[in-house]
C-alpha positions as CSV (number, residue, x, y, z in Angstrom):
1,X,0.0,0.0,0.0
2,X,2.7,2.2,1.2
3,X,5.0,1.6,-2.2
4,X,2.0,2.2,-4.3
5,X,1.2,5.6,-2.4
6,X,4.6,6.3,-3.2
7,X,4.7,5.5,-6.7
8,X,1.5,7.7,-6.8
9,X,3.6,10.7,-6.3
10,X,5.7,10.9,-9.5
11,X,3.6,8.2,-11.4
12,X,0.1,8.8,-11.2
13,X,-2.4,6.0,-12.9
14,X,-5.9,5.4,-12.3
15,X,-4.9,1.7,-11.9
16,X,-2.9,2.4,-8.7
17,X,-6.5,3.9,-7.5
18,X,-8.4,1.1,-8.5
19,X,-6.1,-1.5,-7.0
20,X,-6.3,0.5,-3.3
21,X,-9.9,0.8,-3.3
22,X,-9.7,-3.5,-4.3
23,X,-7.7,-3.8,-1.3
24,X,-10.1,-1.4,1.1
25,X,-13.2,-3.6,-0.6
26,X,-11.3,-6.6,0.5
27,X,-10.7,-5.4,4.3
28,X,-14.0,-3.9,4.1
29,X,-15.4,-7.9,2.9
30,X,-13.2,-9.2,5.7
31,X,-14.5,-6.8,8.7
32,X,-18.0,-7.6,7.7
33,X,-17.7,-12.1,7.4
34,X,-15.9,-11.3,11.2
35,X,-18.6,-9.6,12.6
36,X,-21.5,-11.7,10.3
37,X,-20.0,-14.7,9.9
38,X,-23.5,-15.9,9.2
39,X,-23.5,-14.0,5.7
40,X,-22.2,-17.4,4.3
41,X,-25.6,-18.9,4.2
42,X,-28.4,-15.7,5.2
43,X,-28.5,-12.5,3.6
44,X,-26.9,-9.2,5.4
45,X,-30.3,-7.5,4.8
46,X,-32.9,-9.2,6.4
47,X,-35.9,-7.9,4.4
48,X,-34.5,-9.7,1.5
49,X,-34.4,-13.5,3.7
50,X,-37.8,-14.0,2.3
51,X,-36.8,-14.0,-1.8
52,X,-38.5,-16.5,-3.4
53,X,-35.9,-17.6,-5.3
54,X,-35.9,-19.9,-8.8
55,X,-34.8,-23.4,-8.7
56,X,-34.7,-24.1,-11.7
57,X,-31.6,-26.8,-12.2
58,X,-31.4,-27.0,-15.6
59,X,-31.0,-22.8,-16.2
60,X,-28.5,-23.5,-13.1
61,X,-26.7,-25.8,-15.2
62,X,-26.2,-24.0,-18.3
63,X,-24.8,-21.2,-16.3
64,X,-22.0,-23.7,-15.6
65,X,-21.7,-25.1,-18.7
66,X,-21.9,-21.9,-20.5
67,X,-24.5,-22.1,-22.6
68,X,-26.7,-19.6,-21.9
69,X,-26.4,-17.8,-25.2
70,X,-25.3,-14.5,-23.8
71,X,-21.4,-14.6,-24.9
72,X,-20.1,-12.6,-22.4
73,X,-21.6,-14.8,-19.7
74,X,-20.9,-17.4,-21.1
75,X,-17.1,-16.9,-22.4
76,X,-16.7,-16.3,-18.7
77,X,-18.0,-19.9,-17.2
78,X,-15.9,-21.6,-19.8
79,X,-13.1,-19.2,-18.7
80,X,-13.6,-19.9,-15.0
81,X,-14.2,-24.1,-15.6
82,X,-10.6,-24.0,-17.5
83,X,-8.5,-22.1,-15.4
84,X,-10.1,-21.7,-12.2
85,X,-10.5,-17.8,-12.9
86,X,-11.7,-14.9,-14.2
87,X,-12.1,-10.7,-14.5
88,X,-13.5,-9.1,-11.5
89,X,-15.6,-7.4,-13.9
90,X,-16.7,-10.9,-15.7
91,X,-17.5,-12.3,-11.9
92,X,-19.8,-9.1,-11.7
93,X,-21.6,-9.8,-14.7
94,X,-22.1,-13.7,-14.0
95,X,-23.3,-13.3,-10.8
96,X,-25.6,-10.3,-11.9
97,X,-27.0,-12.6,-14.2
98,X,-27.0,-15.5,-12.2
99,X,-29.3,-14.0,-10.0
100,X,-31.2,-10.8,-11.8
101,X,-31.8,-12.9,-15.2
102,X,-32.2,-16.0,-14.0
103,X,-33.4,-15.0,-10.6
104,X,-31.6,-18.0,-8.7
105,X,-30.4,-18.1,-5.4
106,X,-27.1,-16.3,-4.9
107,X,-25.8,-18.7,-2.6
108,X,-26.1,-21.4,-5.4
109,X,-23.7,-19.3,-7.2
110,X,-21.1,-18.1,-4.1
111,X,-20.8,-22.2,-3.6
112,X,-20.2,-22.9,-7.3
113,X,-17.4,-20.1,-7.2
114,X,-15.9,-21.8,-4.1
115,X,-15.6,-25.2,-6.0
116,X,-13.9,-23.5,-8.9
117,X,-12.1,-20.5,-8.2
118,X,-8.0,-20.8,-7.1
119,X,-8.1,-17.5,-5.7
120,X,-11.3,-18.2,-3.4
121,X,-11.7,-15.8,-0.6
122,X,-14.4,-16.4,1.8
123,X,-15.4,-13.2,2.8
124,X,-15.1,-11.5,-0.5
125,X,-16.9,-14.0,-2.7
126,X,-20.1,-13.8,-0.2
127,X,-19.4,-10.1,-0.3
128,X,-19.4,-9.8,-4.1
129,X,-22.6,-12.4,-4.3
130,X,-24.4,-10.3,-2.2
131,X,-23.9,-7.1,-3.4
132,X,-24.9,-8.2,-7.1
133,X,-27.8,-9.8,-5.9
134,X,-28.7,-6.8,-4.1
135,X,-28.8,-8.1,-0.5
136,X,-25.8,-7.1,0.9
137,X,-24.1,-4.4,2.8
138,X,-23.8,-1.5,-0.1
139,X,-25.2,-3.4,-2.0
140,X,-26.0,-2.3,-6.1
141,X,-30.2,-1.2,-5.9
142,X,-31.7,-4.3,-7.1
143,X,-33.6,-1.8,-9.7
144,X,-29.9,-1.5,-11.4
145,X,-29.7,-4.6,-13.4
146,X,-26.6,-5.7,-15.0
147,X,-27.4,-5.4,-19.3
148,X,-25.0,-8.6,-20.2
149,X,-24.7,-7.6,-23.9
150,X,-24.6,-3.3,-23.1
151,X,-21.8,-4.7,-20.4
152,X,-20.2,-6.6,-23.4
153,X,-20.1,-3.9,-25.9
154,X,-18.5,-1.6,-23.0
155,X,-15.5,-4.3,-21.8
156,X,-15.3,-6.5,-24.6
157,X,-15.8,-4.0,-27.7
158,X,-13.6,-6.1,-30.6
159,X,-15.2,-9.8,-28.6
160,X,-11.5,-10.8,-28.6
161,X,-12.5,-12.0,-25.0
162,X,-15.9,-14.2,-26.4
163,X,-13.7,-15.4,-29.1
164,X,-10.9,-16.7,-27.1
165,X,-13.2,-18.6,-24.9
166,X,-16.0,-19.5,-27.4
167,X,-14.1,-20.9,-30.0
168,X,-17.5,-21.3,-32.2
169,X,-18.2,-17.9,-32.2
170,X,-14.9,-17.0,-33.9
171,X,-16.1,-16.3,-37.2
172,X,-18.5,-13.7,-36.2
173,X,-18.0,-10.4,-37.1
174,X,-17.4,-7.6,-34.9
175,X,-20.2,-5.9,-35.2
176,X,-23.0,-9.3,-34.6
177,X,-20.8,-11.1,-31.8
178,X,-22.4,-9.4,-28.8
179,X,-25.8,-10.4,-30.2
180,X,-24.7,-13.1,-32.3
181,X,-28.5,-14.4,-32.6
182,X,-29.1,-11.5,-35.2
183,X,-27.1,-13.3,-37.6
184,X,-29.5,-13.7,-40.9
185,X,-29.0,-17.5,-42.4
186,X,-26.0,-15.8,-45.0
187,X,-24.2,-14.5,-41.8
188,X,-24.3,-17.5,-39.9
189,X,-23.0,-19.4,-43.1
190,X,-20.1,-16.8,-43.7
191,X,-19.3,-17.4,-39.9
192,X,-19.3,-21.1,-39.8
193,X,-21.8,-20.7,-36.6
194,X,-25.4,-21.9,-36.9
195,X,-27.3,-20.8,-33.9
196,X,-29.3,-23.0,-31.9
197,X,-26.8,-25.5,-33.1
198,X,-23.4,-24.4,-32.6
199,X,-24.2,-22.2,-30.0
200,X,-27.0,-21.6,-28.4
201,X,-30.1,-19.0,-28.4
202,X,-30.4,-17.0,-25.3
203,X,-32.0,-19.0,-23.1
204,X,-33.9,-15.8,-21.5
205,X,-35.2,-12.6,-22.4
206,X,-32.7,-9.8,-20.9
207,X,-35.2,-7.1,-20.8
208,X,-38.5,-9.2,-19.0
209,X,-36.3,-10.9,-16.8
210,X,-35.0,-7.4,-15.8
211,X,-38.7,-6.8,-15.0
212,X,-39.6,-9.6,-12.9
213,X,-36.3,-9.2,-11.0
214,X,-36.8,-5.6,-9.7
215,X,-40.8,-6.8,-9.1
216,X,-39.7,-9.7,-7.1
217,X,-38.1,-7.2,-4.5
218,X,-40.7,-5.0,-5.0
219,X,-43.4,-7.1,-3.5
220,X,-41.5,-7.7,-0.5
C-alpha cells in the first residue's frame, strides 16, 4: 500500500487507485464475514431472507456449462471451468446474471465459485454475491440490473474476450458477436456458426427478466 502511495507521487495512474480501493473492498469484505460470519448462508439485509428464489436446475446448469447464449456470460463460465479464474468485472456480470436474469439463489452461485475459483476468498466472494444480488451491505439497488450484452459492448468491444473462450463464435463479425443471434442464415454461413446449433439462443429474455427481477423485491 505504502510503495503504491509512493509510486502515486511521481507516477500517477488510475490503476494504482483502482487496486487500493480493491484492497479497502477486501478489508471492508473481511470486517463484515468477522462480525457476520453468518452471511455465508443468510443475507446481510434481512428484508430480503424472504426471496422466493428460482430453482430451476437446468438454467443453473447452463450457467455452468456456458450455454446460456449470452457470450459474455458465457465466455466467462468456460473461462472460470478451464483455469479456475476470471475478471473481476466478468464475476460481476455472472453473478448479476445469475441471479437478476435467471433470478436463482445467490448462494447457489457463491458455492459454485468456491468449488472453482483458485483465488477463493471467503469473505469476498459472499461479499461480491451479495452485493450483485442486491442483498448485501452497499449493496447495487436491485432496480440496477446488469445489461450482459450493453456490459459486453462496453468491456469486450472487438469480442476478442468471447472469441478466445467461445471458440464457435470466432467467425462472427465484430459488429454481430455481442448479439450473435441476429445473424440472418447468410451471416451464420459466412461465420461457420449456426445458432441454436453451434451455440445456443439466449435462453432468457434480458429485458423481462429485468422486469420480474426488480418486481420480485418490490413485493416484499
Amino acid at each position: 500500500m505504502y510503495h503504491i502511495q509512493e509510486k502515486q507521487q511521481t507516477s500517477y495512474s488510475t490503476g494504482m487507485d483502482t487496486f487500493i480501493k480493491e484492497l479497502a473492498w477486501r478489508d471492508f469484505y473481511n470486517m463484515i464475514f468477522h462480525y457476520y460470519p453468518e452471511s455465508k448462508t443468510k443475507e446481510i439485509d434481512d428484508k430480503y431472507q424472504k426471496l422466493k428464489w428460482n430453482d430451476n436446475q437446468d438454467l443453473l446448469d447452463l450457467w455452468k456449462k456456458g450455454k446460456t447464449g449470452f457470450p459474455i456470460v458465457d465466455a466467462g463460465m468456460r473461462q472460470l471451468a478451464e483455469e479456475g479464474w476470471m475478471h473481476n468485472r466478468i464475476r460481476m456480470i455472472n453473478a448479476s446474471f445469475l441471479t437478476k436474469d435467471f433470478l436463482m439463489d445467490w448462494r447457489l452461485g457463491e458455492r459454485y465459485f468456491e468449488q472453482m475459483l483458485h483465488d477463493y476468498d471467503e469473505a469476498s466472494n459472499i461479499g461480491g454475491w451479495q452485493w450483485a444480488a442486491s442483498v448485501g451491505t452497499d449493496a447495487v439497488p436491485y432496480f440496477r440490473v446488469f445489461n450482459p450484452i450493453t456490459q459486453s459492448i462496453r468491456f469486450d468491444t472487438k469480442g476478442e474476450y468471447i472469441k478466445k473462450y467461445l471458440p464457435e463464435l470466432v467467425g462472427v463479425s465484430e459488429k454481430k458477436i455481442h448479439e450473435p443471434w441476429k445473424m440472418d442464415d447468410h451471416e451464420q454461413e459466412k461465420a461457420g456458426c449456426v445458432i441454436g446449433k453451434d451455440y445456443p439462443r439466449p435462453v432468457v429474455d434480458h429485458a423481462l427478466q429485468r422486469k420480474k427481477a426488480i418486481q420480485m423485491f418490490k413485493e416484499l
